[in-house]
Every structure is written in C-alpha cells, then in structure tokens.
C-alpha positions as CSV (number, residue, x, y, z in Angstrom):
1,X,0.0,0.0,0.0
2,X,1.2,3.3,-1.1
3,X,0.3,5.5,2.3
4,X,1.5,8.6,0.7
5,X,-0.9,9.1,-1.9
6,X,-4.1,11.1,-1.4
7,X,-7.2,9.2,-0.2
8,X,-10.2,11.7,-1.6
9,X,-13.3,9.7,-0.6
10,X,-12.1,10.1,2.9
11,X,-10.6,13.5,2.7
12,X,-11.2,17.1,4.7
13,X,-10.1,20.3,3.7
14,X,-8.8,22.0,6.7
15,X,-8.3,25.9,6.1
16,X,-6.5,28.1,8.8
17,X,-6.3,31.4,9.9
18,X,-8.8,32.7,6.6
19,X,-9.9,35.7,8.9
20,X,-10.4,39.4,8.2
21,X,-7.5,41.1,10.3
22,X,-4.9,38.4,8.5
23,X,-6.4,38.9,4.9
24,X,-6.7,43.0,5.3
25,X,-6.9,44.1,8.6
26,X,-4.1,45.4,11.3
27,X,-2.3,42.1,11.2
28,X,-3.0,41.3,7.5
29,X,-0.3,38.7,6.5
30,X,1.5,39.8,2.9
31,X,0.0,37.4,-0.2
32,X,-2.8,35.8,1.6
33,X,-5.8,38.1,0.0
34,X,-4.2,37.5,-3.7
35,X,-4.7,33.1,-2.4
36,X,-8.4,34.0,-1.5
37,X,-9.4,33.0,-5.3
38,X,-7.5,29.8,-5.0
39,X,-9.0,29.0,-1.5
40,X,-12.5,29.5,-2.5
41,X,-11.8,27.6,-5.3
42,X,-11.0,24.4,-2.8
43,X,-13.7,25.1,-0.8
44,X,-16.3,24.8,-3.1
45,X,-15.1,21.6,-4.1
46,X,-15.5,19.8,-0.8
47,X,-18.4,22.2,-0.3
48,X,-20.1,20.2,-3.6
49,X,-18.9,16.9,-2.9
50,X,-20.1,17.0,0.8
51,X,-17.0,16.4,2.2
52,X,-15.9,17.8,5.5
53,X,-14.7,21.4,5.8
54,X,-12.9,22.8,8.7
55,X,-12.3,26.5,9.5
56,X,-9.4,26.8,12.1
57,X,-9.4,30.0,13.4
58,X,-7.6,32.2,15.9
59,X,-9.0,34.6,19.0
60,X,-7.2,37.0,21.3
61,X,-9.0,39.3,23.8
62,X,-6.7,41.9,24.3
63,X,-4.7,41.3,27.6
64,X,-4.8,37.8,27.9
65,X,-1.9,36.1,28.0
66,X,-3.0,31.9,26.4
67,X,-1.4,33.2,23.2
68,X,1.9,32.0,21.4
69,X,5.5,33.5,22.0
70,X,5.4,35.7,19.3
71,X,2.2,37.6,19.8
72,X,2.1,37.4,23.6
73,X,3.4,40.8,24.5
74,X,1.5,42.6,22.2
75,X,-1.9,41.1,22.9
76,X,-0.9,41.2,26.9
77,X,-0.6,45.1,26.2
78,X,-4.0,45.8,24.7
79,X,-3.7,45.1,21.0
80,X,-6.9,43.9,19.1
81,X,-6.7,41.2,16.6
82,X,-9.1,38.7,15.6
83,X,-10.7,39.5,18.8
84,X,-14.1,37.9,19.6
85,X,-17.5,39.2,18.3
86,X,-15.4,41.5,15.9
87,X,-15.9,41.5,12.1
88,X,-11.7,41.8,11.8
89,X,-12.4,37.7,13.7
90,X,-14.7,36.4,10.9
91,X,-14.0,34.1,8.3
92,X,-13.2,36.0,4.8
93,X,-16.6,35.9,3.2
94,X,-14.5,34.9,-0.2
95,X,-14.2,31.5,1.2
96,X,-18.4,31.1,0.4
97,X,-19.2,29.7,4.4
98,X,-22.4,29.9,5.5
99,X,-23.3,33.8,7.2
100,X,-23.9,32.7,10.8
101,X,-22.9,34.0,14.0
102,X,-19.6,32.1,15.3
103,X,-20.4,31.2,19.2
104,X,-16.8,32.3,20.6
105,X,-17.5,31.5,23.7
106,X,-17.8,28.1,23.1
107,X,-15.0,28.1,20.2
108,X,-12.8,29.2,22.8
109,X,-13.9,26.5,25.1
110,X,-12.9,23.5,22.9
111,X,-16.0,23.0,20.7
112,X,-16.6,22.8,17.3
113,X,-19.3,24.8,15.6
114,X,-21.1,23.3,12.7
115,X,-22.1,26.0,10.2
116,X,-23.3,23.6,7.6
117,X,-24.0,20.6,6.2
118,X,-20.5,19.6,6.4
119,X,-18.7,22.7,7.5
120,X,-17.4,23.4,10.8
121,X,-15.6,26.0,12.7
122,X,-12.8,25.1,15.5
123,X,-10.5,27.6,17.3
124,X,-6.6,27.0,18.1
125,X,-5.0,28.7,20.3
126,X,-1.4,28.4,19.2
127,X,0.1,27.4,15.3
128,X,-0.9,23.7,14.8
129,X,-4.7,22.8,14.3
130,X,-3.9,19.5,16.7
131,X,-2.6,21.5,19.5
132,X,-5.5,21.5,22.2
133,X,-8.1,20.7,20.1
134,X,-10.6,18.4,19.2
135,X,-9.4,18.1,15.7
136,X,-8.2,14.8,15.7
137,X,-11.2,13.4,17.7
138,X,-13.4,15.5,14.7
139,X,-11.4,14.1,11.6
140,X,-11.2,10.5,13.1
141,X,-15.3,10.5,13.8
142,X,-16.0,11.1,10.1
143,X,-13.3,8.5,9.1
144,X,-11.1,10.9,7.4
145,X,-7.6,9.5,6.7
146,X,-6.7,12.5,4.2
147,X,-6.0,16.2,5.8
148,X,-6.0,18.9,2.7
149,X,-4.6,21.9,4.3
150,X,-5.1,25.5,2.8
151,X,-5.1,28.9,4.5
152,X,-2.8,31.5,6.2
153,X,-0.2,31.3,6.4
154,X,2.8,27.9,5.3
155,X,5.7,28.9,7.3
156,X,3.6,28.7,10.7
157,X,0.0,27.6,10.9
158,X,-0.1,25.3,8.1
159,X,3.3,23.9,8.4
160,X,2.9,22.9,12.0
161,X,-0.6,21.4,11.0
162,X,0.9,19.2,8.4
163,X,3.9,18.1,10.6
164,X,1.1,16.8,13.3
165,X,-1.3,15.4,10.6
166,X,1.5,13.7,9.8
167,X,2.7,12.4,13.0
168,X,-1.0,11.7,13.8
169,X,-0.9,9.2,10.4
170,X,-2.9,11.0,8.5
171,X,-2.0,11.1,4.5
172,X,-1.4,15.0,4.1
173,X,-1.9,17.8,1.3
174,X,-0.6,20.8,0.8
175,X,-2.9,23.2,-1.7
176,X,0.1,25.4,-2.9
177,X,-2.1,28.4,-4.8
178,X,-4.5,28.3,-1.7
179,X,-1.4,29.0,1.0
180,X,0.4,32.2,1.9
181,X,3.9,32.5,2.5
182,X,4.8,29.3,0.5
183,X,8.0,28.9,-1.5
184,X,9.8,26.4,-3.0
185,X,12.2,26.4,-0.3
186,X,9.4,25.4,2.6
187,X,7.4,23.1,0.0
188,X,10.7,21.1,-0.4
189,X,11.1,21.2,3.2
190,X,7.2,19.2,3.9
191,X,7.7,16.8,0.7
192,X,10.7,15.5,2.5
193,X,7.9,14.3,5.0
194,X,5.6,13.0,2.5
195,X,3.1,16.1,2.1
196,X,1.8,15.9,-1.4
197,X,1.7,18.9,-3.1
198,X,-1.3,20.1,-5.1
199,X,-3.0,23.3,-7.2
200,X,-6.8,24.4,-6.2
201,X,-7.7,22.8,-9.7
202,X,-5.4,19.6,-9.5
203,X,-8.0,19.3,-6.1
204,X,-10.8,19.5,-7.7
205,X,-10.0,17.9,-10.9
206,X,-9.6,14.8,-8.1
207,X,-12.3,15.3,-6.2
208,X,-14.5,15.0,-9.5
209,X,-12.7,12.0,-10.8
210,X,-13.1,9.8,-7.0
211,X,-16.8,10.6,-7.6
212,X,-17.3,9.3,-10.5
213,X,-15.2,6.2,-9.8
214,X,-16.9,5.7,-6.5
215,X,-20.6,5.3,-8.1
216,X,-18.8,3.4,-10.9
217,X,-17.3,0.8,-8.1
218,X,-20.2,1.2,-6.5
219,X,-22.6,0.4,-9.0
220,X,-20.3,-3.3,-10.1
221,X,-20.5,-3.8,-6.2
222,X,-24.0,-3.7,-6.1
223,X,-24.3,-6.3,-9.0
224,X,-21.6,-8.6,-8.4
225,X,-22.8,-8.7,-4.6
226,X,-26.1,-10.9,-6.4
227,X,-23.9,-13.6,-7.7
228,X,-23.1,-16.8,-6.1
229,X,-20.9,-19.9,-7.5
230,X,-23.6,-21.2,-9.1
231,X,-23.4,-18.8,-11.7
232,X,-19.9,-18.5,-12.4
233,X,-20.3,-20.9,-15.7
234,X,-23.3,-19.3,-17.1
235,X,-23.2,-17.0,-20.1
236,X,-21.8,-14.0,-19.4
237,X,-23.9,-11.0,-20.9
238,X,-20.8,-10.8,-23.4
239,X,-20.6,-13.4,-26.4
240,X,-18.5,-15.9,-25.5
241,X,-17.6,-15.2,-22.2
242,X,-19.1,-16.9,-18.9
243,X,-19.7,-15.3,-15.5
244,X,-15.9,-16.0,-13.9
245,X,-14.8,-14.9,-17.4
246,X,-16.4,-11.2,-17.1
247,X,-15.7,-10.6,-13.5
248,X,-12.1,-11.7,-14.2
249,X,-11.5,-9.3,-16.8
250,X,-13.4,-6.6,-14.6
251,X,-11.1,-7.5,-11.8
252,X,-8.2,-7.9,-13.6
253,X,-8.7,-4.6,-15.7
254,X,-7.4,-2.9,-12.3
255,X,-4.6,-4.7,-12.1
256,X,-3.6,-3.8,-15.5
257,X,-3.9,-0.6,-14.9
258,X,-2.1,-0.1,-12.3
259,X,0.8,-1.8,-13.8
260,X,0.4,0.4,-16.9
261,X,0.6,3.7,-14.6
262,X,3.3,2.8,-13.2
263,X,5.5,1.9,-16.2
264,X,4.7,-1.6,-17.6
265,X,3.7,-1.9,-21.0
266,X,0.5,-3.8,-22.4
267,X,3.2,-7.2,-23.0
268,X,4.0,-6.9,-19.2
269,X,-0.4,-7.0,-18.9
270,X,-0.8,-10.3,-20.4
271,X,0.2,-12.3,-17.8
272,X,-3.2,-11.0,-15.8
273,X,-5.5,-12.0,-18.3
274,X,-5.4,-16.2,-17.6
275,X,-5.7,-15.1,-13.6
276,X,-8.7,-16.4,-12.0
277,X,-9.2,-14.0,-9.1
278,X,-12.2,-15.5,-8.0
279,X,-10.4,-18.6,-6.7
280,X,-8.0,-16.2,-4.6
281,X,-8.6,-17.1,-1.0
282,X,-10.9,-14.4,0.9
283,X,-12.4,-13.3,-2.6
284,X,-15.2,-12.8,-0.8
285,X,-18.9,-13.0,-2.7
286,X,-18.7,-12.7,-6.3
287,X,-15.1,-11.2,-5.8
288,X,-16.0,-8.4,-4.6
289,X,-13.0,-8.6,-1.5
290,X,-10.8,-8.7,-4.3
291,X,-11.9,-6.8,-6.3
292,X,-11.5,-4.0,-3.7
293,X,-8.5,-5.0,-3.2
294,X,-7.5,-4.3,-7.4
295,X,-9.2,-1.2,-7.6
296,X,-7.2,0.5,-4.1
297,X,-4.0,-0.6,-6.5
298,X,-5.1,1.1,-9.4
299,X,-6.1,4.3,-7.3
300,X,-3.1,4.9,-5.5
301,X,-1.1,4.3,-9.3
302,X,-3.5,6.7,-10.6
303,X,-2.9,9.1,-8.0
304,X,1.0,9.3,-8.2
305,X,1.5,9.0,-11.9
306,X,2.0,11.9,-13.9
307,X,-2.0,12.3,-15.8
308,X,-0.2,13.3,-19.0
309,X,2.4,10.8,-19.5
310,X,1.8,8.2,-22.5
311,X,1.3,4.9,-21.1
312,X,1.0,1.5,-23.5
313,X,-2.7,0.5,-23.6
314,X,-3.5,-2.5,-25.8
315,X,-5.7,-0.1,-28.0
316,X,-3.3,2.5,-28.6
317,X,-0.7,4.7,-26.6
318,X,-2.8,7.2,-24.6
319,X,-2.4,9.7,-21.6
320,X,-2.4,8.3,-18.0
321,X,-5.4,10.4,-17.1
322,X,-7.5,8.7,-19.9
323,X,-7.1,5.3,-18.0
324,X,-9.2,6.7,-15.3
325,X,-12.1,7.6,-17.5
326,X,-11.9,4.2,-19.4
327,X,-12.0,2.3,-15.8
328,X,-15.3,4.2,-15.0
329,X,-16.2,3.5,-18.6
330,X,-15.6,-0.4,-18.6
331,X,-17.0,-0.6,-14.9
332,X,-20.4,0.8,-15.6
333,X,-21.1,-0.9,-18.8
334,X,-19.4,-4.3,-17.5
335,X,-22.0,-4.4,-14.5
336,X,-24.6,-4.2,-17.3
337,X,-23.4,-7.5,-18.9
338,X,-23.1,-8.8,-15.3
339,X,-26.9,-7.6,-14.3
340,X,-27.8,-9.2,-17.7
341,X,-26.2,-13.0,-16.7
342,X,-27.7,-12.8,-13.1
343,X,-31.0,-11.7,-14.3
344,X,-31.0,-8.5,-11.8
345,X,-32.1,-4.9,-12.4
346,X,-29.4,-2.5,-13.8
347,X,-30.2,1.0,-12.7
348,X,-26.8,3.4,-13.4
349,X,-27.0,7.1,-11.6
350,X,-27.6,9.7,-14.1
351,X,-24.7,11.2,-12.2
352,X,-23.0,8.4,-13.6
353,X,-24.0,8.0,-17.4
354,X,-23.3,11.8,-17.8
355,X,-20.5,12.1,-16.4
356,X,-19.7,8.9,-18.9
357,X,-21.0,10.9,-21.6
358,X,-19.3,13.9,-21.5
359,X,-16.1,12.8,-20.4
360,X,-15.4,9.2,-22.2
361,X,-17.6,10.3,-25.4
362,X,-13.8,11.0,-27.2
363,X,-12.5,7.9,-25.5
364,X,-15.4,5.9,-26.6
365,X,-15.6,7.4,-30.3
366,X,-11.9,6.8,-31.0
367,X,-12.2,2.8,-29.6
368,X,-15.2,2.5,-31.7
369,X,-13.2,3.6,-34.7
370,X,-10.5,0.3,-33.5
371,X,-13.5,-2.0,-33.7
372,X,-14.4,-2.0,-30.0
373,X,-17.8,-0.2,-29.9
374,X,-20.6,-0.7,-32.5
375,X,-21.9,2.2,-34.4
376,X,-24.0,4.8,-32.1
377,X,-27.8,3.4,-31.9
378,X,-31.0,5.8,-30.9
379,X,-31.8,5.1,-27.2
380,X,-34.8,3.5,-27.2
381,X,-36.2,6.0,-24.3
382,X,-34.9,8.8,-22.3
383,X,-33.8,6.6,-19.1
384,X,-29.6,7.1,-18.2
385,X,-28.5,3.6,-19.1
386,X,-30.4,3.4,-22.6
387,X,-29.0,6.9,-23.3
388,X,-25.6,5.1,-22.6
389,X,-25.9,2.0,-24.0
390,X,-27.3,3.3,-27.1
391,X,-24.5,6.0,-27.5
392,X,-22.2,2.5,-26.6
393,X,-23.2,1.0,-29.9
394,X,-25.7,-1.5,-27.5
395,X,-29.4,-2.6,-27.8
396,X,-31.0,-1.4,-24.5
397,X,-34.3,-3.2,-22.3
C-alpha cells in the first residue's frame, strides 16, 4: 500500500487562519488576499462533494496572555486582533461559508461549531490545528484519513498542521495556490515528510474523478454482490464469455492498470488475463473482496503517476489520465453485462451516465473507430442507461 498518496473519498479540507484582520486588517499577512481565489476555489469543491470542511481559526482578547510567543506581549498590552464578536475575527466571506454568528464563547472552550451541512468551525490557540483541540477526535469521527490543508499562512500555521497530521498518520496535502507564505524552499522542506503537493484545480479535478469512480465501483458492487458460485459458468452478458470470465476481466482490468501507470507496458499486462481471481482465498462473494483489493491498487497508481504521460494500452498509446475515464467506462457498462447473466435490475445514476457521456464520449468514439464499440444506436427511451448504452453501440431493455 502506497500511504503517501491522497485518499479523496475520505478527505477534509482544513483551512487556517482565513480571517479578516490576516487577509486585510491590522495584522494582514503579505499574499494571503491574492490566495483567497485559489481557496474559495478548494472550498467549493469539498463544499459540492459534501466532504468535510474545517475553519481553524484564531482569538485574542486583548490582555490575555494563552497566546503564542510571538504575539504574547503585544496582545498582553491591549492590541486587538481577531478579537471575539469582531468582524476583523470572521471568516473572509471569499471563502463562500455559510453567514452565521460564530459562538466564541464556546470556540474558545474547545468545541466545534457546525455552520453547515459539512462545514465546521474550531478555534486554536497556538500554530498547529492539533494543538489542544478536538481536531483529531473531529477528523477521526468522520473516518477521514486525508488532511487537505489550505489557509494563512505555510511557514507557521499550516506547516505545524501538516507536521502533526502527519505524526497523527494521516495522509497530508498541501494546496500550494491556496497558501500564503509558500516557497519552493518550505514546499521542499514538507515533501521531505511525505506532504503531497497540489494546485486548487489539481484538487478538484480529483475530487470529481473519486466521484465518479466511487458510483462506478459502487454500481459493479451492487451487481456482483447478487452472484453466487452457481453462476460463475453461465453466459456471461458478453458473447462468448461466462460469468468467472467477465468478472475476471473486470477485476483484472485494475490490475492492469495499475501496472500500466506505473510503467509496464501492455506485454507486461498479459500475464493477468489467464488469472482467475475469483479462486484467490478471501475473494469474498462474487469477488468483490478482491476486487477492492485491485481497484485500491489502481487508485493509489492513478494518483501518483504523472496524468499526461503516455502509457502503452492494448488499443493504442494514450495519456495516463484517460485510463481513469476508461475504468469508469468499462465498470459501468461491464456491470450491465453482469446484471444481464444474473438476471438483476441495472439502474446506473444519471450522475453516472453523464459524467460517462461527457467525459469518455472522445474515449469511446476513438475505440469504436479500433473496432471495439458498434456504431451509435438511438436510445430507445430517455432513461440514463439506454441513453448510454445506445450511445455505446448496444441494444438497451
């Protein structure tokens, strides 16, 4: 298992210190208003995808003294930042959170606010998000094992963040555009600890993709979880092929890509294709233990190979990225053939077929030109998986 690599079904974005008096205010931090773009940009995609969203913020009343070395004196003397009930303490309303009144009281007391569906607000009260906080105990609750950091400003807050996240065992992000302060210098300095390094847009470009591969996975999960031995040697749903024969090459199509992304080429692949996975001890019901286990391979290759390097599919040289698009492709129209042999409903999310449609249209066009698609048919009625199968050169109901 790669443990590096980004895990974005179970990721939260954790942004830090986004507050008016650090963006423009007396103790605005240099760069961070010219990142707000960037971080609203990485907000709204975990916003969209429902995935958890955590506002660290900080809080000083003037002459206390639970404040960090740097700041102590000054705050100890009377100066005002980010001080409670104050708009210079709110969270820059770039970031798109929800307009409700922050309870400080409580912030300050340990506890995190929920401002929305899945958005939350947590104070700190010194640079790391983990120190005295119930940030570990939040992100462990909603089984996140991937901490996306983003905010104001790298060489304190979000460095020290990353450096616990890290110790903690999380698998850790940097958002470069959507962090102050950063320079090649500092980045080089949390790679050497494993933080991966992405853009606002590289984010949600991945975000988007783990979507649609999740109801793709999902969707041959919920198929394959109908079969039974008994089936294995009826017909298939695809001419010639039986039922071990289909889920093998489903199975096995992870494993191949994998091995493509991180190198091989399509010779090295045909060793897979005579595997029968199903007879793998702990395959679990109609594979689908293993086939988890395939598909967590091709992920993590997915994740760490460069998207626009060539890699040598059997039907033509093509860019890493594509491979990701052509799993989604094979997955959803595979558990058709599947749901055809075990005589079981087939119902693909229109979230599905049109994200099939608009992204593997080019994919699927230039296979059917190789001979692997029929000619595009008129769906024979507006549901999702006629649309696709007709566009997919197949009959449909």
């Amino acid at each position: 298992m790669d443990y590096l690599v980004p895990d974005w079904a179970n990721a939260a974005l954790v942004l830090i210190d986004v507050q008016n008096d650090f963006v423009s205010g007396p103790a605005a931090v240099p760069g961070t208003a010219e990142r707000l773009p960037a971080m609203a940009r990485a907000a709204r995609t975990f916003r969209e995808s429902a995935r958890p969203i955590v506002h660290v913020v900080r809080s000083y009343r003037p002459g206390e003294s639970d404040v960090d070395l740097l700041r102590r004196a000054g705050i100890e003397r009377g100066d005002a930042v980010v001080e409670p009930g104050t708009p210079g303490a709110l969270i820059a309303v770039e970031l798109g959170a929800p307009a409700v009144d922050l309870d400080w009281a409580s912030l300050r007391f340990g506890a995190v606010q929920q401002i929305g569906p899945a958005e939350y607000v947590l104070y700190k009260p010194r640079w790391s998000a983990f120190h005295r906080t119930a940030l570990d105990e939040f992100l462990s609750d909603h089984d996140v094992t991937t901490v996306v950091v983003a905010g104001c400003n790298l060489p304190n807050c979000p460095r020290a963040t990353l450096f616990d996240a890290s110790e903690r065992d999380y698998r850790t992000v940097l958002v470069t555009d959507a962090t102050s302060q950063t320079t090649p210098e500092r980045v080089a300095d949390l790679a050497a600890i494993g933080v991966q390094t992405r853009t606002a847009q590289e984010v949600a470009d991945a975000v988007r993709a783990d979507e649609t591969l999740g109801l793709a996975e999902s969707l041959w999960v919920s198929v394959a979880g109908d079969l039974d031995d008994g089936m294995l040697d009826a017909a298939g749903g695809c001419d010639g092929w039986t039922v071990r024969d289909l889920v093998n090459h489903v199975i096995g199509g992870a494993e191949r890509y994998a091995l493509l992304l991180d190198g091989a080429d399509a010779a090295a692949t045909a060793a897979t294709r005579g595997r029968d996975y199903l007879a793998r001890e702990g395959a679990g019901d109609g594979g689908v233990d293993v086939f988890w286990d395939c598909e967590h391979r091709f992920r993590e290759a997915a994740e760490r190979a460069d998207p626009n390097a060539l890699v040598d599919h059997v039907a033509g040289r093509r860019p890493g990225a594509a491979l990701t698009v052509m799993r989604v492709m094979e997955l959803t129209l595979h558990s058709r053939d599947l749901a055809v042999a075990l005589g079981t409903p087939w119902s693909p999310p229109t979230a599905l077929v049109d994200a099939v449609l608009a992204e593997a249209a080019d994919v699927i066009d230039e296979l059917r030109a190789a001979g692997y698609f029929g000619p595009a048919l008129d769906p024979v009625s507006d549901d999702p998986g006629d649309r696709l199968l007709a566009f997919a050169g197949r009959r449909g109901r």
